[in-house]
N, C-alpha and C positions, 0 to 999 in steps of 0.2 A: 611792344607788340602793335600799338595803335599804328604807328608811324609806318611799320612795313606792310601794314593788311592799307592804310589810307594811299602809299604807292603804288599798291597791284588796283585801286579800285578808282576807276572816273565814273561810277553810277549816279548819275543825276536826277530824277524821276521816272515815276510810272503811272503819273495820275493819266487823264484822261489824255488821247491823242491829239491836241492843239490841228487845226489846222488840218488835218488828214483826214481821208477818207471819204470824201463825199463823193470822189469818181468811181470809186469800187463800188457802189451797191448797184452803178449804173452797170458798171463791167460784168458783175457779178450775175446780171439779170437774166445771163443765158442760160448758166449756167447748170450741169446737174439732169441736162436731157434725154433722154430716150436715143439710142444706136437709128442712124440714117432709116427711116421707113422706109418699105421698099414699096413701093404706091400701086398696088395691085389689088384688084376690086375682091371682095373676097366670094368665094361659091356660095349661090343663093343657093337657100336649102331647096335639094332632090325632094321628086315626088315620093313619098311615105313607101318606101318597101319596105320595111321592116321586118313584116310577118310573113311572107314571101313563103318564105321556106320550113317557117315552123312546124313541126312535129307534132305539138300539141301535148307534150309531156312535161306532165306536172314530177314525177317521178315521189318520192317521199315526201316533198314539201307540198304545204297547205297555202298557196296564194292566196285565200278567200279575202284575207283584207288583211293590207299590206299598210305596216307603221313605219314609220320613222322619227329617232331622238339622234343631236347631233346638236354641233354646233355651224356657223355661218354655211361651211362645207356641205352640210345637207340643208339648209335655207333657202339656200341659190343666191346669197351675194355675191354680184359681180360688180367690179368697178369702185370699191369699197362701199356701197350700199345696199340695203334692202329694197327692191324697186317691185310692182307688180310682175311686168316681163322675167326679170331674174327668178322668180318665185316659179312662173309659170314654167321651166326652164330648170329646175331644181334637181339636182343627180335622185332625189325619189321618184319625182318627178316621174321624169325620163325611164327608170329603172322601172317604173309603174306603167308604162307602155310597151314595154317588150314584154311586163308577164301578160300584157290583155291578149298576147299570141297563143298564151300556152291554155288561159284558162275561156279560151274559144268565145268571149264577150268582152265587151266595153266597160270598164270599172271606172267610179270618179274618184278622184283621186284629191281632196280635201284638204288644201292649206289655208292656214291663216291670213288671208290675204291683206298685204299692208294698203292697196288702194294709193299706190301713188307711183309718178311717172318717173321720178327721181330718185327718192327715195332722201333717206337720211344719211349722209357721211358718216362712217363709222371710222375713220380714219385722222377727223379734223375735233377738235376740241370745241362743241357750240355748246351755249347756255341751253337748257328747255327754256326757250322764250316768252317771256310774259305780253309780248308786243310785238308788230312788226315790223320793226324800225330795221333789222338788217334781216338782209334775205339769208333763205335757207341755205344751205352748199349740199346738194346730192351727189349723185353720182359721178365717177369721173369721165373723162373720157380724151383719147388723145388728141391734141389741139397745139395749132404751133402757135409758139411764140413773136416775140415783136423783137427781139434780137439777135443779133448772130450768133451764132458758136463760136469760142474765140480760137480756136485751132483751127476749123473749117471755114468760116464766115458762113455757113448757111443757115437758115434758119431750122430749125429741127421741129417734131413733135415733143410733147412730152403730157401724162397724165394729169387730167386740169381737172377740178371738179366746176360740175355745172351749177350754178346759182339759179333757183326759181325767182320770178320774177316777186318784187316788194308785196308783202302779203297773203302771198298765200302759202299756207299752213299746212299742206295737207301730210306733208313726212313729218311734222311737228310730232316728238315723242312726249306730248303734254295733253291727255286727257280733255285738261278745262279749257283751253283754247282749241285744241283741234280733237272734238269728240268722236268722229271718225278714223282716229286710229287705235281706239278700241275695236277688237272683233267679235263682233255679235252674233257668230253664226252658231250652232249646236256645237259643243267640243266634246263632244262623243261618238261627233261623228267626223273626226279631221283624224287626217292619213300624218300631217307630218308635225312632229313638237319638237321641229329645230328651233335654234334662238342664239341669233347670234352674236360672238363672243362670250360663249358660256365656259366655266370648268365641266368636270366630274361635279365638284363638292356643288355647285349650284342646280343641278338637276337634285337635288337629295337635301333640298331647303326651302321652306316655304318663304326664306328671306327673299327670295327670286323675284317675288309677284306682290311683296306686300308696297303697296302704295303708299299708306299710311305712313308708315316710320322711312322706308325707304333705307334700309341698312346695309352693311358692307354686304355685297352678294345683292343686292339688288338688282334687276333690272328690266326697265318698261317693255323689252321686246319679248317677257314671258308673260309681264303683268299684263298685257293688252289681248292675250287670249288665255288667261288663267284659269282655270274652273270654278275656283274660290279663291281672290288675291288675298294672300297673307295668312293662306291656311295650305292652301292645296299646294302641289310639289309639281316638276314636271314632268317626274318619274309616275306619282302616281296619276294623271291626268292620262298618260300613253295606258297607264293601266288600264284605266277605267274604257281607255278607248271598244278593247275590248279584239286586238290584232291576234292574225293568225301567221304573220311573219313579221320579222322587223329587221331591218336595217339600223344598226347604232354604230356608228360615230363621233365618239365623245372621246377626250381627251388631249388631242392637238393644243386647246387654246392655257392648258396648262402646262406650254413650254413656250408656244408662241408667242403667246402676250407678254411674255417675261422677255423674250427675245426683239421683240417689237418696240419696247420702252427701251431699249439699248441695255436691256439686263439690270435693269433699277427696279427693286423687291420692293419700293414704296411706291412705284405705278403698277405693278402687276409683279408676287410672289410668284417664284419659282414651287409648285408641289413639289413636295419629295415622293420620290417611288414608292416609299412604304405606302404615304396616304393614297398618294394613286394608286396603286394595287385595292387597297380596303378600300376605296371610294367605284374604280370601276365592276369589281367583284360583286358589290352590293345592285347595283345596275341588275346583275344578271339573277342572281342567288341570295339578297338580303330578305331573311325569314316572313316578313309578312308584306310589302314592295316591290320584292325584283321580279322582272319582265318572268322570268322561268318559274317564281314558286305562283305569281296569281295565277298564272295558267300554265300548267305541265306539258300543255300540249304546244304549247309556241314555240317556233325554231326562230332561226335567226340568222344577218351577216356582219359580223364584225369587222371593221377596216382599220391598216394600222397607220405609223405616221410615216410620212416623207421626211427626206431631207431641207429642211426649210432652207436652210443657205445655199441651197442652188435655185433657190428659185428666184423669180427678179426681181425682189421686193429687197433683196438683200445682194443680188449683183450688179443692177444698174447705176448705180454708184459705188464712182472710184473715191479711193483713199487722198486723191490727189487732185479735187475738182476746181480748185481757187485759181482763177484767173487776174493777175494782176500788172499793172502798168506799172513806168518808170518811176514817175511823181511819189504813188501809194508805195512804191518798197524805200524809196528814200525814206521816205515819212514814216513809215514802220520799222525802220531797221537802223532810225537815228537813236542818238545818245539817250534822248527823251523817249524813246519807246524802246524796243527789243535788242536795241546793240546796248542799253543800258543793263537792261535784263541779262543780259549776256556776260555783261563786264561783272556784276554780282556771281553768277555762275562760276567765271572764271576765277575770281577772289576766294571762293568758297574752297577750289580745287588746290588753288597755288599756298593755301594755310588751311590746309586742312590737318593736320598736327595740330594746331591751334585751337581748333573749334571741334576734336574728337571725331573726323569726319574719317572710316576704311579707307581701302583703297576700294571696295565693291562700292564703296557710296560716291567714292571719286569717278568712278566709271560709267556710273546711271546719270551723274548729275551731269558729264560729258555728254549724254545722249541728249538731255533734257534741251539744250540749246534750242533757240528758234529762227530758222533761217526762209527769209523770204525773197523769191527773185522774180524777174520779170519773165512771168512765161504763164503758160493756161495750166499748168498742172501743179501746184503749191497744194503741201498738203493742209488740213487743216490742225487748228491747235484745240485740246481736247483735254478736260479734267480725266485724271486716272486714280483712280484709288485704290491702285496697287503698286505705285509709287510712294519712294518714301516721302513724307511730310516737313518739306525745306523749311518749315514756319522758323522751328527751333533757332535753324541757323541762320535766317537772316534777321533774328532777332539778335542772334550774338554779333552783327555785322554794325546794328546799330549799338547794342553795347560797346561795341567797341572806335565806336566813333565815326568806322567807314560808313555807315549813311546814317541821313537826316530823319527823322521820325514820322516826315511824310513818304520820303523814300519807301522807309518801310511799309506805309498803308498804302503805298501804289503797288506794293511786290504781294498783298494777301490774296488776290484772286489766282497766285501764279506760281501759287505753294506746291500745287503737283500736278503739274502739265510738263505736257509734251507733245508734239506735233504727230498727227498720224502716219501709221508703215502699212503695208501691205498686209498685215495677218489682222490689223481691225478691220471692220462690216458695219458700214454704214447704212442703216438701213433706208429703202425710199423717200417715208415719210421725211427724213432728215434733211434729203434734200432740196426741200421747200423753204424750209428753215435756214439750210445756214446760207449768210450774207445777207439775214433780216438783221435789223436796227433795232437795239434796245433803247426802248421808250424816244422812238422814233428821234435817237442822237445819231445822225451819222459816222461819230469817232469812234462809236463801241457800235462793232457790228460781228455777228456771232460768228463762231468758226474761226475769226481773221484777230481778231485783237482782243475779245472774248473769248475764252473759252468754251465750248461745246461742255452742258451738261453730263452726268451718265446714261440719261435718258436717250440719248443721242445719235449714240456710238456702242459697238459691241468688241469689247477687249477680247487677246486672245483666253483670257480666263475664265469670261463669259461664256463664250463658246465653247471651250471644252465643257462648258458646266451644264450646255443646254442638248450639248451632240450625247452627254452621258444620260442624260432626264431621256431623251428620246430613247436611245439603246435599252431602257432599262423599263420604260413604258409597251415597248413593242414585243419584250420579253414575257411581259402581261399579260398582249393582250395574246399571245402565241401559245403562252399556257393555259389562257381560258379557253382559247376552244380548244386544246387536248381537252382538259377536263371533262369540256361537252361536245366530245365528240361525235355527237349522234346529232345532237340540236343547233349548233353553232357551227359555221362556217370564216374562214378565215378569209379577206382579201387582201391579198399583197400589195398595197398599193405603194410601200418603198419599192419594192421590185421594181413595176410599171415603170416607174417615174426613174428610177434610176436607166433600167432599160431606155429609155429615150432619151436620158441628158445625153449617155455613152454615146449611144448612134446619134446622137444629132436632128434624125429626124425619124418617121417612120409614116409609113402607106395603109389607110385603112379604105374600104371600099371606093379606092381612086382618090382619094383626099388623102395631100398630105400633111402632115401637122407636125409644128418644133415646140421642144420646150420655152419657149419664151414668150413675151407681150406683141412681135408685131404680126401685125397681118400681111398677108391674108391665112399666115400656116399654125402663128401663132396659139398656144392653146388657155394662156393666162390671160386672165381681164383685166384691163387697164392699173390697177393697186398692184399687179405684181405677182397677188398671193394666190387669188382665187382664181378659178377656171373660169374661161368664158364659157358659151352655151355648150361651143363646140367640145373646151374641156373636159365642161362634165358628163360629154357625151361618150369621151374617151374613156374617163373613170370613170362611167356606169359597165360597159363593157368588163372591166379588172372585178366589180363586186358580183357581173351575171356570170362571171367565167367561174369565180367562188361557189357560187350559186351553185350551177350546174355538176361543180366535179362533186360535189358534198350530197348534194339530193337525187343525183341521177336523173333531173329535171333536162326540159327541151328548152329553156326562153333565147329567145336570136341573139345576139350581138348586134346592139345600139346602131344603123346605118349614119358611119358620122355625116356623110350626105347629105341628112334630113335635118340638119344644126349648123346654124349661122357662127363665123368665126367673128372677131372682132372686129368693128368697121374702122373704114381710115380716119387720118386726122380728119376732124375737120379744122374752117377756118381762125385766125387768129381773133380776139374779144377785141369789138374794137374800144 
């Protein structure tokens, strides 16, 4: 058996790529950009009509003082951070100026204000700094680059986060270096306890705020206006607040975040429906806590989830983004790299009788190949853990004498890959990532000769598993307000959003607005996920339309007019 598995096999190594790769990370530097912007200034915000036309009908709802809990959604992150502007700018915000139409006075409208121009990347992975040795990374914002596009040659925009200058601290999420992002104002009398990237199950733990221990569930952006960190909840702080309407919004980041880590349960658990259900139920109805038993008299709007993979956090990148020259495919697709890899594949197929391999195992392992050409669109190659585990068989490859025992330690990172199709979802963030260099080697460069983590990438099994968490979360939250149907109003805001992927665009008071990142029509901020101003000007509109049909109330529709869309690139760092 030895003799005719060592004829079908010329595998010779897989250790590191000798030689290769140092021109790809240059090539690679375009790549993963933002669709051609269309370079048009966007409408500065119209003069304030808003109240124009109001009626002045509160109808059965109580505006007196108006809350809000939620996640980043109701915060006002745009551009993947907390920044003062985005705050200022918040769909409560916002929604908190159309009811000052109905209840004929000026109300303040009381957030936690984080005090900084930037803000904190919620998107990039930074230590809480002990120093200032590297600068912060806030906000993003679209910015071209310094190379071409390898299909167009132009240069393009793409979401850059902005670095504050060495030193200063002030989005720093660290107490004892930057004491001002605690918020010191009364929290009894703040309108809104969003906190973003929160669950359900984190509104309903005091582990949220506790500083001290800092446990899973943790986190600084509820600790920093907590009522009592490491006692108080964020549930009960909205209580205490003492509201006569609320807007809640919770839920999203218990399929998002799971969806966002590329569907890896050790950066962010998928809830299950049942806890969802018991965890946002208690929001509303939990015996001595929820919003409806401290006060009987408090109504509410519930909002449900969109579609996340249409939005362009999760379409702006292709399956297919790797650009690569003549040189880097020779070098990848020799003996010594992937045509080796290859030749192992082939060996496994051609005795597979031998080594107990189906024919179903024959046919995945056919797929599994890795083929690289000279062109801009290579897809990339990506761990799967719904692939079967090759380990077995190329261990019986070296038992059986067709390779060497290094051979085999070069084939361990390559036990179940396979290069990406069109049904995985790469999410944005990803695209920063791959074609970076591990431990700054240029032969192992990730996506290309590295594997792509799970973190990375969202399999089609991912996806059905987050499209079913959502179907089955909106079911939820559609039964809680039958339940209360007298107090709870429902906003569709899958509708909305789907409504406007379908049309493509849609007309609101002379502005018009597309589901996507660019401007001037665009209504997502630069991260993809979150609305710009103008956004959530759009979706305050979908929870005042709620609003109204449920309380017989008068408040106007949001004048998107009166809200900035996203601005253009600016220039390239130099």
């Amino acid at each position: 058996m030895n003799s005719s598995i060592n004829q079908t096999l010329t595998f010779t190594t897989m250790k590191a790529l000798k030689y290769i790769l140092y021109s790809m990370v240059l090539v690679f530097a375009g790549a993963c950009t933002q669709e051609v912007i269309d370079l048009k200034e966007p409408e500065p915000p119209a003069p304030d009509t808003s109240c124009e036309d109001a009626e002045g009908l509160t109808g059965t709802a109580n505006f007196t003082k108006f809350v809000a809990i939620g996640n980043s959604f109701v915060a006002g992150v745009q551009g993947g951070a907390l920044f003062t502007d985005g705050q200022n700018n918040s769909l409560p915000a916002i929604i908190n100026r159309q009811m000052d139409c109905v209840r004929g006075s000026t109300s303040t409208f009381k957030q936690p204000t984080i005090g900084a121009s930037l803000g904190w990347n919620l998107f990039i992975t930074q230590p809480f700094l002990s120093d200032n040795t590297k600068p912060i990374l806030g906000r993003m914002l679209l910015q071209y680059g310094t190379t071409p596009d390898c299909a167009t040659g132009a240069v393009s925009a793409k979401p850059t986060p902005q670095a504050y200058a060495p030193g200063n601290l002030e989005a720093l999420p660290n107490p004892t270096f930057n004491p001002g992002f605690i918020y010191t104002g009364s929290k009894t009398e703040l309108n809104n306890f969003a906190v973003p990237a929160i669950t359900v199950g984190q509104a309903l733990t005091p582990a949220a705020g506790d500083w001290t221990n800092q446990p899973l569930g943790f986190t600084p952006f509820y600790a920093r206006f907590a009522s009592n960190p490491g006692t108080s909840m964020i549930l009960t702080d909205i209580d205490a607040a003492g509201g006569s309407f609320a807007l809640v919004w919770l839920g999203l980041d218990d399929f998002f975040l799971y969806a966002a880590f590329g569907g890896d349960p050790t950066k962010a658990p998928l809830t299950s429906s049942g806890d969802f259900q018991t965890r946002i139920s208690a929001i509303f109805a939990h015996p001595s806590i929820g919003l409806f038993t401290v006060n009987p008299n408090m109504q509410a709007v519930v909002g449900n989830f969109p579609n996340i993979f249409a939005m362009p956090h999760f379409t702006a990148v292709s399956y297919n983004p790797v650009p690569l020259d003549q040189a880097t495919v020779t070098a990848l697709m020799g003996a010594a790299a992937f045509g080796g890899y290859n030749t192992a594949l082939d060996g496994l197929i051609a005795n597979a009788g031998a080594f107990g391999i189906s024919d179903e195992l024959k046919a995945e392992i056919a797929t599994r190949k890795v083929n690289y050409t000279v062109s801009c669109t290579n897809k990339m190659l990506i761990i799967d853990e719904t692939l079967t585990d090759l380990g077995p068989y190329f261990d019986g490859l070296q038992g059986a004498g067709a390779i060497s025992a290094e051979q085999r330690a070069g084939l361990v990172p390559y036990e179940q890959v396979r290069q990406t199709t069109s049904t995985d979802i790469i999410p944005l963030s990803t695209g920063s990532f791959i074609g970076t260099q591990v431990g700054g080697n240029p032969l192992l460069v990730n996506g290309v000769s590295v594997p792509l983590a799970d973190q990375y990438v969202l399999i089609p099994s991912e996806i059905q598993e987050i499209n079913n968490a959502r179907t089955a979360y909106n079911a939820v939250i559609a039964g809680l307000a039958t339940n209360f149907t007298t107090k709870l109003a429902l906003a569709d805001v899958d509708a909305a959003l789907n409504t406007l992927i379908t049309n493509k665009a849609a007309i609101y008071n002379g502005v018009t607005i597309t589901p996507n990142i660019n401007p001037p029509t665009g209504i997502y901020s630069e991260d993809g996920v979150h609305p710009n101003t103008r956004g959530y000007a759009f979706l305050s509109r979908v929870f005042i339309q709620a609003i109204n049909t449920k309380f017989g109330s008068s408040i106007p529709l949001t004048n998107l007019g009166d809200y900035q869309a996203t601005g253009l690139p600016i220039p390239a760092a130099e």
